[in-house]
C-alpha positions as CSV (number, residue, x, y, z in Angstrom):
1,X,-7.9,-7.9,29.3
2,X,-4.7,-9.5,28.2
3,X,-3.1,-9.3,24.9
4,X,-3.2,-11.7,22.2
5,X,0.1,-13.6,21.3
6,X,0.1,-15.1,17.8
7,X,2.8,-16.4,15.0
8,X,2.7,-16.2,11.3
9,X,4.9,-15.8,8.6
10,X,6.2,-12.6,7.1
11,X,5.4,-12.1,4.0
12,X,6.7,-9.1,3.1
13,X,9.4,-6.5,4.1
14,X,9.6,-3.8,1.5
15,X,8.4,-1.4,3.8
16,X,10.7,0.5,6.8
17,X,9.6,-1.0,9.7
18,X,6.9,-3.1,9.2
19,X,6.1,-6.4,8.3
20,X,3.4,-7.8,6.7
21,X,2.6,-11.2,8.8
22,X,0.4,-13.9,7.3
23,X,-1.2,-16.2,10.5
24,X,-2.8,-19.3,8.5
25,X,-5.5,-21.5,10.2
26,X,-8.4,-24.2,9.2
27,X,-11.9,-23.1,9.6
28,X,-14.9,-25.8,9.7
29,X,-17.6,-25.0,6.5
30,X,-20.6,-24.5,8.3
31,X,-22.7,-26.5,5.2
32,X,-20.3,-29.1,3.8
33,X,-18.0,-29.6,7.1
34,X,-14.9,-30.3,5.1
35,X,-11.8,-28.0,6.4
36,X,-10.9,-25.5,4.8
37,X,-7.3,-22.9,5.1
38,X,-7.7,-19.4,5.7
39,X,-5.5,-16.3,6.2
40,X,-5.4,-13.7,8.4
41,X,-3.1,-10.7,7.5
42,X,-1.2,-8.2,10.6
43,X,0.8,-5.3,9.8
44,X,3.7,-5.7,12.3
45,X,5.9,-3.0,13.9
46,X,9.5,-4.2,13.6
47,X,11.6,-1.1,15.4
48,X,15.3,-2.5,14.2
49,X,14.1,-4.5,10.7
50,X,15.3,-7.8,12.4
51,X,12.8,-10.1,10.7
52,X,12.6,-10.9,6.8
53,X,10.7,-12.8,4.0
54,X,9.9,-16.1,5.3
55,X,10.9,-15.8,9.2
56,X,8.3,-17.5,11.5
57,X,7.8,-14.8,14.0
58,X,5.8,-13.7,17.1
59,X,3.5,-11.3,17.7
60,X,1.4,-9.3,20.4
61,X,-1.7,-6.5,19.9
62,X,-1.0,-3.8,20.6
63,X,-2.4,0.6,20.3
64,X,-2.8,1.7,16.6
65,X,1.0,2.3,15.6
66,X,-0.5,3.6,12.1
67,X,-3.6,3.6,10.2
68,X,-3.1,-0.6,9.6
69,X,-0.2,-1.6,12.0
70,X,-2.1,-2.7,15.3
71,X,0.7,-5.4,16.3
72,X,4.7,-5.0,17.5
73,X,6.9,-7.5,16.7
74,X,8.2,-9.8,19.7
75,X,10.4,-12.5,18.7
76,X,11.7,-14.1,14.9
77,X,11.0,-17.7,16.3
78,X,12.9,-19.3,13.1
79,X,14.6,-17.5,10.5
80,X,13.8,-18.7,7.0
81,X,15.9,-21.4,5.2
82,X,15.6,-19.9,1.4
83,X,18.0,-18.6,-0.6
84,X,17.6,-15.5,-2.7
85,X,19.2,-16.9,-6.0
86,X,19.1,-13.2,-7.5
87,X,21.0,-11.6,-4.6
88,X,23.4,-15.0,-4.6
89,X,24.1,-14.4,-8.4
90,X,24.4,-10.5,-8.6
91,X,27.1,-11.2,-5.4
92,X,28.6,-13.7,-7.6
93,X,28.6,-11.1,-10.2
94,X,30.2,-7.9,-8.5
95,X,33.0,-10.5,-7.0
96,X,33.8,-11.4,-10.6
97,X,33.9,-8.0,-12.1
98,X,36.4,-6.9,-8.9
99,X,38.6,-9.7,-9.5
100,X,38.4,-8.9,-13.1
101,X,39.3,-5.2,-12.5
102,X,42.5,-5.8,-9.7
103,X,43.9,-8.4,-12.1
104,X,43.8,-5.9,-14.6
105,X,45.5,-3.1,-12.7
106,X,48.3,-6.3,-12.0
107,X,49.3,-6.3,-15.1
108,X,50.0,-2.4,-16.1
């Protein structure tokens, strides 16, 4: 039987190695027939830590890596567009205080 291929988003990437990958679809209300979103959440094996918050990547089944992970990562299909604004501004930061600190040593 062949393996199934999906894509989702990643959701999460605190963890060494593993994502957590969010596949979205519609599903039909058996009573009221309106549409209506769903989730489906995969804990992915990522060997190098190549994929982060927001990547669109793809996935295959595979063997129980761990008691949840039963995927492995194959391909980030799009990296994600967003910009941390902390990490931007505590770069920011650091850059300031080192130019702060050299111009200081200048000037003794």
């Amino acid at each position: 039987m062949p393996k199934r291929v999906v894509s989702g988003i990643v959701t999460s990437d605190k963890m060494d190695k593993t994502r957590r990958v969010e596949i979205n679809r519609s599903v039909k209300h058996p009573k009221y027939k309106k549409y209506i979103s769903r989730r489906t959440v995969c804990h992915v094996h990522d060997e190098t830590n190549e994929s982060h918050i927001g990547d669109l990547v793809e996935i295959v089944e595979s063997a129980p890596v761990s008691k949840l992970k039963r995927w492995n990562l194959v391909r980030v299909i799009e990296k994600s567009t967003e910009v941390d604004l902390v990490a931007l501004r505590a770069a920011r930061k650091e850059a300031e205080q080192a130019e702060a600190a050299s111009a200081g040593s200048e000037t003794e």
